[in-house]
C-alpha positions in Angstrom: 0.0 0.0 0.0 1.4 3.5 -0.4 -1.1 5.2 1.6 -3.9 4.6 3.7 -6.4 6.6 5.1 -8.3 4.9 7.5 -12.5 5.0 6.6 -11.1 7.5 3.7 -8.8 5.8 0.9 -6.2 3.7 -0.1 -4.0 3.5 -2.6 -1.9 0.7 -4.0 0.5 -0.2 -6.9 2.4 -2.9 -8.4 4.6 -0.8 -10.0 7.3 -1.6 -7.6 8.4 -4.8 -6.1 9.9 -5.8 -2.6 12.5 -2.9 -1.6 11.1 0.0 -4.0 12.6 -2.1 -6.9 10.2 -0.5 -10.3 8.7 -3.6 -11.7 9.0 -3.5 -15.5 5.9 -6.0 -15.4 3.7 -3.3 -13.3 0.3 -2.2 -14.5 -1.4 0.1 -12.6 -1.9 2.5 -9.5 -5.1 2.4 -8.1 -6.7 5.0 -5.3 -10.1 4.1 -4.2 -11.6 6.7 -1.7 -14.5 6.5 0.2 -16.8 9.3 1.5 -19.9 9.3 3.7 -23.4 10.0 2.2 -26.4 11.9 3.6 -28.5 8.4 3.6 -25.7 6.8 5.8 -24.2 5.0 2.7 -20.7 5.5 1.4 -19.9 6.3 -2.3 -16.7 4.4 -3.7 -14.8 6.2 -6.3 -11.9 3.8 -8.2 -9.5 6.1 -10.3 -6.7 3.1 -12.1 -4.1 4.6 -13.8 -1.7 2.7 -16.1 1.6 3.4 -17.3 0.5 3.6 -20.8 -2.1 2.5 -23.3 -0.4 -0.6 -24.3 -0.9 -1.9 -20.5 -4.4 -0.4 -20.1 -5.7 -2.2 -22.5 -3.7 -5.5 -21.5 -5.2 -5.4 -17.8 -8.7 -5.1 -20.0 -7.9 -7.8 -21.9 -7.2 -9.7 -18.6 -10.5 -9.1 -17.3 -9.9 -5.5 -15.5 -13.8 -4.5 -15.1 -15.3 -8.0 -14.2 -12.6 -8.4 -11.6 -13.1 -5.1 -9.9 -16.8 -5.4 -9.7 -15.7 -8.9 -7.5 -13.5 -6.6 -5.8 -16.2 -4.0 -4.6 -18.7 -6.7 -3.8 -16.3 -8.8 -1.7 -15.3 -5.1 -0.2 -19.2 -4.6 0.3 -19.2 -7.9 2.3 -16.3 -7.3 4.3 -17.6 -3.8 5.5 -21.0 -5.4 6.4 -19.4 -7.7 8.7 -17.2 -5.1 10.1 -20.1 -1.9 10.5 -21.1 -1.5 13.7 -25.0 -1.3 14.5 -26.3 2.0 15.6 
């Protein structure tokens, strides 16, 4: 992770490996943030970046968008677990 906010955002890459080594193979940088909504629910925002469009359209081509609507469901069910009732 290269930052995170707690309840806010977090942002990740694997542009780097172990020790801050660049990894030639990286594709993306991702910051999701999350911000509280009148109705008590929260609104996700994804931004992705890639390096260029040769590895944009490779991480499509590997399923990008059907594996990051798994993501935000499996994130849905893991803050469902973890709210707290009021």
């Amino acid at each position: 992770f290269l930052e995170l906010v707690p309840n806010r955002k977090i942002v990740f890459t694997d542009a780097f490996t172990e020790g801050w080594v660049p990894n030639p193979d990286g594709m993306m940088t991702a910051v999701l943030t999350f911000e509280p909504q009148a109705d008590g629910k929260t609104l996700l925002t994804a931004r992705v970046g890639h390096p260029s469009a040769e590895k944009k359209a490779q991480h499509e081509e590997m399923g990008f968008h059907g594996g990051w609507g798994i993501m935000v469901d499996q994130l849905e069910a893991v803050a469902r677990r973890l709210s707290v009732p009021a």
